[in-house]
Every structure is written in C-alpha cells, then in structure tokens.
N, C-alpha and C positions, 0 to 999 in steps of 0.2 A: 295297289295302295296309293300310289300316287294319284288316281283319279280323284280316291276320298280326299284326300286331305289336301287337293287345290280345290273343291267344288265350293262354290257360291253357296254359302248356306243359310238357307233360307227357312221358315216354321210354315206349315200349310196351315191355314184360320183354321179355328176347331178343335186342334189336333189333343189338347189336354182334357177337352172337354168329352170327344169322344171317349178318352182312355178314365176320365174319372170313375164311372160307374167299377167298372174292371179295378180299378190302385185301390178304390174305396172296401176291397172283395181281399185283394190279393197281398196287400202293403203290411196290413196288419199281423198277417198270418208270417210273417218272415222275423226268423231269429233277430235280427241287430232292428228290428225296430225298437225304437225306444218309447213308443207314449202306449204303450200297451193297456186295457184297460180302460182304456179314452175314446170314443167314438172319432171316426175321422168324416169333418164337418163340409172337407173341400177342399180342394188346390189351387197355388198359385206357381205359374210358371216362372221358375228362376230364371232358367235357359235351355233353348231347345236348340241344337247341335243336329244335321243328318250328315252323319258319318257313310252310309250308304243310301241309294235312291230308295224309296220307300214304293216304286212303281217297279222296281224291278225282284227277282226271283227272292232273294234276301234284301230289304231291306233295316237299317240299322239307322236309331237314334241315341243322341246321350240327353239322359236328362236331367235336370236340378228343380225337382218340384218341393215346392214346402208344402205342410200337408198340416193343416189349420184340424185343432181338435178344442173341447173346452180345456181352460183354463185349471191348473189343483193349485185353490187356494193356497196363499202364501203370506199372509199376514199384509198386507197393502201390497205386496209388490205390484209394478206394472204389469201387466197380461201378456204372454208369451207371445211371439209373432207365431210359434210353430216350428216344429224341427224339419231340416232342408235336408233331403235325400239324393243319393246320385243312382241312378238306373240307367241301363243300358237297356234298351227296349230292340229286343229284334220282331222284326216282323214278316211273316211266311202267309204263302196262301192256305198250308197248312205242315201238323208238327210232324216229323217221323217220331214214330217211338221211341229214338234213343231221346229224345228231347220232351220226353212228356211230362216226367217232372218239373220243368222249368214252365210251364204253361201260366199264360196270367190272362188270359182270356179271347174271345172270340167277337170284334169289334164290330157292332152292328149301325151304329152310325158315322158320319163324321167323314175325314179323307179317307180312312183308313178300311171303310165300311166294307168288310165280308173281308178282311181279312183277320189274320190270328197273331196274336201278340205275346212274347215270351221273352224272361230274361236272359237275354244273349251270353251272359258272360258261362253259361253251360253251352256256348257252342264253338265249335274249330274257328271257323271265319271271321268271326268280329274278335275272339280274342287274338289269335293270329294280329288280325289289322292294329293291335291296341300297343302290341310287342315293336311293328313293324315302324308305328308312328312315332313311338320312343326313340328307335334305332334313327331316324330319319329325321329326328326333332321336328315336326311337323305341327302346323299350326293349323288348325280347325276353324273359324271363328272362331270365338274368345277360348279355344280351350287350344293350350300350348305345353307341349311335350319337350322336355328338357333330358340333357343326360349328361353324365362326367366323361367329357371327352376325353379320360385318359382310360377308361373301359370301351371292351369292344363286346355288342351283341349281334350275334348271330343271327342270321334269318333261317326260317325251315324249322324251327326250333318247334316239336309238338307239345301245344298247352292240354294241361288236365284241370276241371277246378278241383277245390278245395273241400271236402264235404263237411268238416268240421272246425268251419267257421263258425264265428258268435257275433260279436260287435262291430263286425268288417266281412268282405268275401274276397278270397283269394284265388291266384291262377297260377300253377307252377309251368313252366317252361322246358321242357325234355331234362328234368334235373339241373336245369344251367341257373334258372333263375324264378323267383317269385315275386311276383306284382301283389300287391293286397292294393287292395280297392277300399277307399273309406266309403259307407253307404251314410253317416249324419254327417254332415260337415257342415264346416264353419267358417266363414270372414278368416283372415288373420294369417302368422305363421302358425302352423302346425309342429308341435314337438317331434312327432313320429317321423318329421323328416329333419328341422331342425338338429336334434339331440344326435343321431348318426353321424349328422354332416358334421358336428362339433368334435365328435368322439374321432371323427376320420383323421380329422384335421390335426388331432391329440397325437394320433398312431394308436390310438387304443386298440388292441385287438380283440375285443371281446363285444364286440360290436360288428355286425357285418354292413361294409361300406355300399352305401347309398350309390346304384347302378344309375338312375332314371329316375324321373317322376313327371303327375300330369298335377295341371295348374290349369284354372280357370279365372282369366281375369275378367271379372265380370263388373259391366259399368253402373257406375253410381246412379241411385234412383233416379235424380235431378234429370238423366239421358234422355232427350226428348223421343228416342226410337224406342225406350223402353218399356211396358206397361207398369204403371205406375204400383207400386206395393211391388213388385216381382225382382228388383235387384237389391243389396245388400248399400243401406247406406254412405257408406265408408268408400265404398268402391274398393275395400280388398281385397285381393284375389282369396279362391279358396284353393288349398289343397288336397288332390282327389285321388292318390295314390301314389306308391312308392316299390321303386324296382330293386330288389336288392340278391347279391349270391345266393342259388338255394343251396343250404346247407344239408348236400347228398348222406343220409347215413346217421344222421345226427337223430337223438330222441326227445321227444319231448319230456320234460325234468316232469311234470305231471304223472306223467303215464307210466315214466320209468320208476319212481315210486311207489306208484302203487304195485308192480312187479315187483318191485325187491322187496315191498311188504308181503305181498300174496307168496312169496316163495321162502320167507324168515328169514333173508339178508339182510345182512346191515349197510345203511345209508350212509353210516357216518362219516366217512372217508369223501364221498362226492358234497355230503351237506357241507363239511369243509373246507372243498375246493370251489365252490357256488360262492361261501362266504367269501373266500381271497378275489373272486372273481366281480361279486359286487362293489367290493372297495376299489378296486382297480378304476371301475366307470364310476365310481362316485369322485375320484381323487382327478381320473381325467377330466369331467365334466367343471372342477372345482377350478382346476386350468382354463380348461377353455372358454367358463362364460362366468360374469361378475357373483361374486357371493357379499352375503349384506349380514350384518350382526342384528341381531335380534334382540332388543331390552326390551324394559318393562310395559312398555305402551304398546308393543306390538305382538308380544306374548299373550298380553291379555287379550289383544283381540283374538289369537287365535283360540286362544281358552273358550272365548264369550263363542264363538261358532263351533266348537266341541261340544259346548251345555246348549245351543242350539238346536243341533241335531239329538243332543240324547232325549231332551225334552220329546222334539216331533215323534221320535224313535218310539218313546212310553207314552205315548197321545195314539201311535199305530199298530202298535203291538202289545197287547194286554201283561204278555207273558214276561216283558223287562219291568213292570210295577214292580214288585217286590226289590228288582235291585237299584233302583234309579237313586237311592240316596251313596249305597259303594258306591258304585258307576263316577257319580258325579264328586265323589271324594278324589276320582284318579287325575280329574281337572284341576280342582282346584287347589290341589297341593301344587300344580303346575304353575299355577297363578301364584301360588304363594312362595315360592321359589325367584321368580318372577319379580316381584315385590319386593324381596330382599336383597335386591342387585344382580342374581345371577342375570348370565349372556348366554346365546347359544346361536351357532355361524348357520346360517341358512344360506343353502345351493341349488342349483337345479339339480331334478332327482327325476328317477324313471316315473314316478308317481301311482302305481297300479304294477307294486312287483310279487309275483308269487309265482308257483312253482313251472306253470301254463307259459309263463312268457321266456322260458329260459330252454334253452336245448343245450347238450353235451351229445357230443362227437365220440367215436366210438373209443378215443384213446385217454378219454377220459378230459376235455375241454370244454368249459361250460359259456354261451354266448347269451349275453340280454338281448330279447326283442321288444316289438310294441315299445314304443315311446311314446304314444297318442297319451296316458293319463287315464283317468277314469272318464268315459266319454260322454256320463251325465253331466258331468261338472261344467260350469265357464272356461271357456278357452283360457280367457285372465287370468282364472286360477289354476290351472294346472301348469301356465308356465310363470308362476311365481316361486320364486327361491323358497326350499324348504330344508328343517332340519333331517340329514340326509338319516337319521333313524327312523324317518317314515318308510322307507322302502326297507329295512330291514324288520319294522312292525309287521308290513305285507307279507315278508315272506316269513315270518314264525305262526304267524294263523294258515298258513299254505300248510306249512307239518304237522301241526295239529288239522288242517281238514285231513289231510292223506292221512293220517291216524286211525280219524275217527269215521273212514269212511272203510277201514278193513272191518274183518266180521271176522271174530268178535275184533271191537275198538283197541288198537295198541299207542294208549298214551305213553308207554314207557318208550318209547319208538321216537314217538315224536319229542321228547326232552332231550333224547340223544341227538336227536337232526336238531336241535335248538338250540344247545349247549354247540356241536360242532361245527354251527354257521357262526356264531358269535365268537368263534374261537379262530377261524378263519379269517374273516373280516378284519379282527385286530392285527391277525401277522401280517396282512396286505398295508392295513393303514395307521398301524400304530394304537389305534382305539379301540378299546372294546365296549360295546352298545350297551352291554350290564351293567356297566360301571358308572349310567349316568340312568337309575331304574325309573325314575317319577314320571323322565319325560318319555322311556320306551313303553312302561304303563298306560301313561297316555296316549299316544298313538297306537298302540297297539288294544289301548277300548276303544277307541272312537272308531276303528276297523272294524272289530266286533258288532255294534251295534247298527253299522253299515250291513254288515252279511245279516243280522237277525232280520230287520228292513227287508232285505233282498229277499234273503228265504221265505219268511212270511207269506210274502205277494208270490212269489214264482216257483218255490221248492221247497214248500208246510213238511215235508218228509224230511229234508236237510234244518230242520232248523234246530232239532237237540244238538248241533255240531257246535251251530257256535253257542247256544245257550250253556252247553258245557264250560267253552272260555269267560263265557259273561259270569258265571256263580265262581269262576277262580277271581277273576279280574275285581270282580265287585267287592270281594273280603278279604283280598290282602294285597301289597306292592308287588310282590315276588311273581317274578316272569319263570323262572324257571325251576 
C-alpha cells in the first residue's frame, strides 16, 4: 500500500477518451445514475488519480468524470454543467468470473489498448487498498484520506460489496466497518458526513460515529495544470465517502416491516420507538448547529416552491390533474397561516428520512443513516435549515408505502405505525407533529407528489401507492 499512495501520479494522454465509448455503454445502465433517460453526449475529466500502475497485473484508477447529457428544460435556468461521478476503474488483462459482473468493457484504443476495464470496487485488492489508505491517512494527489484518530482500524479486514445499493455503493469490512462510496458528488461540505460529525459531537447515540472518510481537494479552474472546464470553480473539495461502524445484526426498518406485515405483527411498539429515536437527532442536531425562525417572507417562499413542483408535477403526470386544485389547497393554507403572523423554528434535518435509512438492532435500538438528503436536489438546499416535520412527513408516507405494498394493502397497519411514531416523537421532544396539521399536510404532499414524479418515470406499477395518499391529501387536512 504504501507504494500506492507515495506514487507520482501522473494521467497517461488519452486515457478518458479511450474509456468514453465503454462509460457512454456502461454509466447509464448503473443504479445511482442520476440523468437517466438523457443521452450521454461526453466527458470531462475532473481527476485522474493511479492508485495502482496500470502496466502492471492489476491496475487501478480513481476517477471524477462529469458526463455532459442535454439539458431538461427549466423555465430559463442556466444549462447544467452535468452531473460528476466517482469511479474506481480497475484494470486486468482479463476478468475471472467471480468478477464478471462488474465488467465495463474491453479497451481497444488509447494506453490502455487490449486491456479490460471494470469497476474495482467488486474486487478484494483495490477495496482492501481503500481501507488501508483510510487506516494510514494517506494522500494520493489531490485525493486525501482522513480518520478520527481516537478510532483504531484494523488491517486484514475482508471486504464484501454491497449488492443493494441505490444512490451510493458500499463496501462492508469483515463486519467491522462500512465505507459507502458517494458515486454523484459535489463541491462543498457534505451532510452525510457533516450531520454524524455533529451528532458525535452531541453524544447522540443514534447516529453511528464517523470512523474515516476520503476528500478530494480539487484545484480551482483558474490552475494553469488543469484542463480548463474539468475542475470545480470554487476550488472546494468534494467529499467521496464516509467510514463508519457496521452495525453487525442490525435490520433494516424497510425490510423488517414488511416481515411483520407479511407475518400479521404489529409494528407499533418499534414505530414508537423510531419516533422517540428521531426526535433524539432532531433535538441533538438542534444543539449542535444554528437554527433560524421562519416568518412570513420565508414561508412563502417555501410555499412559492411547493406550488412549483406541484405545478411541474400535473404538467408530468396526467394522472395528479384531477387533484391539483386539493393539492394546491395544502399550500396555501400554509401561506395563509404564514400571513397571519405565525413562526415556525427551522433546523438541520436528515432531509430524505424513511423507513430504508434506519436499522434497529436486535434489542430493539433504532439508528438514522444516510445524511446525504435527497441527492437530486442542490447541495445549498439540502443543508438549509428546515422545519424538522419534514423528516417526520418522510417517514409517515414510508408506512403507508410498506402498507400498501402488502397484498392485499393494509392501510389500517399503516395509521397505527403513524399514530405510534407521532406519539413517540412527542415523549422524546415534547411536540407532537399532529398538533401543528396544515404544516405536516404540507410537507407531507409535497413528498407525495415527489414519489408520484418518481414512480411515473421509474416504477408506472408503484405509482397507485402514492396516488392513494395524493386523493386522501387532496380532500381533507387530516393526516391520520
């Protein structure tokens, strides 16, 4: 390891250009892509990194390519530069078959010409070395591996990946530890590692402390060694993953769900404990980083991009016409509230909470993951202060999907896990999220017509799920 991570690292001319035909093949077809649907027109190299010699038996690169598609209209906006991906490119003179699913092609020009190209992070060696560089805080050119020097990681540790990843991919560590890999990133600080480090800081325990992580400080356009378009103006670093304890034995709240549905168990006792567990991080995060009051001018703005999106929403999807004037009643009652002097305390929030990003342990202890946010959104906006009933909105359409995804649908299921997280929540924080309906209404439609969105374009089979919520939501205030 230490060979990598002292080597001179240097890009061989070519090198993106041989691989474009292959990412233009292979990129799109991967889960956590995000421009789905959009042709991909081209590449620009952010940063090329050789983590291993690409002339020798295994070679490995890291890389940060942006990948240029059209434009989806946006009312004037400015034209997107393209979303920037991270890859780990291994390279063999050829695959074994444990490695054949990870193939991303067989490179016929360029340095790399007559070799074969795959994503490393499915193999022992480079993920090994990724562990090893963490351990050893090891600086790569511009890519720098940090860790909480009051945690010890092990070497020898054997990695597995993750096979059900979605907007990230992850590597677990012989049970000790899990790396998630961000594959879109972005300039800035990162929540996903931010929000941990806060909560650590807190003592919260419902949060698993931040082992490690890798950072790319990547220099500003203006660098005259840099190709011009290929660095992030700002020159701030991106952050490209985060090490943290794996939580041996633990379930995913998802999955354990839908088992106590498929078996006729009752949830309500764990949705209870889920609620006291989210107020816990919402109360520590409330602590640890500034919270901002919310009147009338900033309300409405949030209103004005609620009727935003419902608008685009019934311009995308035929099937929310009928309800787009309820819909738009849940807003504007918000605004009208708003207008009449109320406030409301806006904090950092997980921003993307449901039932997928929470695990409980086997004695019954529920932990929040994913801090990243929704990772369409602006980075600006996901670490902006929010009324912390948006992550309690998240997780009441999480119990109505696990509801409504049993056969046959048990919505009486899901008002009980909706009723017992709201009831939890209040014994942790004093508050209870019913008690203020207009604004949990409203964030918890503007969720709604997020997933009808989603569905539409990605899962036409899931989309009666929430069009369910959207004909409750659309004709009366009552959440529960």
């Amino acid at each position: 390891m230490s060979e990598a991570v002292t080597r001179t690292v240097t890009t061989p001319p070519g090198l993106l250009a041989s691989l474009d035909p292959l990412l233009r093949e292979w990129l799109p077809r991967q889960r956590w892509f995000a421009g789905k649907g959009r042709p991909v027109t081209g590449f620009t190299l952010v940063e090329a990194t050789e983590l291993l010699p690409a002339t020798s038996k295994l070679g490995l690169y890291h890389l940060l390519v942006r990948a240029h598609q059209p434009s989806v209209p946006s009312h004037g906006a400015p034209g997107h530069p393209g979303d920037c991906y991270q890859l780990l490119i291994g390279v063999r003179e050829a695959l074994p078959p444990r490695l054949a699913p990870a193939l991303i092609g067989h490179v016929p020009t360029g340095p790399l010409a007559g070799r074969t190209v795959y994503d490393a992070l499915h193999d022992t060696r480079p993920a090994e070395l990724l562990l090893e560089a963490l351990r050893a805080q090891a600086r790569v050119g511009r890519l720098r591996f940090e860790r909480d020097p009051g945690q010890d990681i092990r070497s020898g540790l054997v990695p597995r990946v993750v096979t059900a990843e979605q907007s990230n991919s992850s590597i677990v560590f012989g049970d000790t530890f899990i790396l998630k890999l961000l594959r879109r990133i972005v300039p800035g600080v990162n929540p996903d590692l931010e929000l941990p480090l806060a909560l650590t800081r807190e003592g919260c325990p419902r949060v698993p402390a931040p082992t490690a992580w890798m950072v790319a400080d990547i220099a500003p356009a203006a660098d005259p060694v840099v190709p011009s378009g290929s660095a992030d103006p700002t020159g701030q670093p991106y952050v490209l993953g985060v090490l943290q304890p794996f939580l041996q034995g633990a379930s995913d709240g998802w999955e354990l769900a839908l088992r106590e549905l498929a078996k006729g168990e009752d949830f309500g006792a764990a949705a209870r404990a889920l609620g006291r567990a989210t107020a816990e991080v919402h109360t520590a995060l409330a602590r640890a980083l500034p919270t901002v009051t919310l009147g009338h001018m900033q309300l409405q703005l949030m209103v004005d991009g609620m009727i935003e999106r419902l608008d685009a929403a019934v311009r995308a999807v035929a099937a929310l016409r009928p309800y787009a004037g309820g819909l738009r009643s849940a807003f504007t009652a918000l605004g009208d509230l708003a207008a009449e002097g109320r406030t409301w305390t806006a904090q950092r929030v997980h921003g993307d909470l449901h039932l997928g990003q929470c695990l409980r342990s086997p004695s019954g202890q529920w932990w929040l993951i994913d801090f990243e946010g929704e990772p369409a959104r602006p980075l600006a906006e996901r670490r902006m202060p929010q009324p912390a009933v948006r992550d309690v909105a998240g997780m009441l359409r999480s119990f109505d999907y696990a509801a409504r995804s049993a056969d046959p649908p048990q919505p009486d299921w899901a008002e009980t896990c909706r009723s017992a997280y709201c009831a939890g929540y209040a014994e942790a924080s004093g508050r209870d999220p019913r008690t203020d309906p207009v604004l949990l209404r409203a964030f918890e439609t503007d969720k709604a017509i997020y997933e009808v969105v989603y569905e539409a374009r990605h899962r036409p089979d899931w989309l009666a799920v929430p069009l369910a919520a959207i004909d409750r939501l659309a004709s009366t205030g009552h959440l529960t």
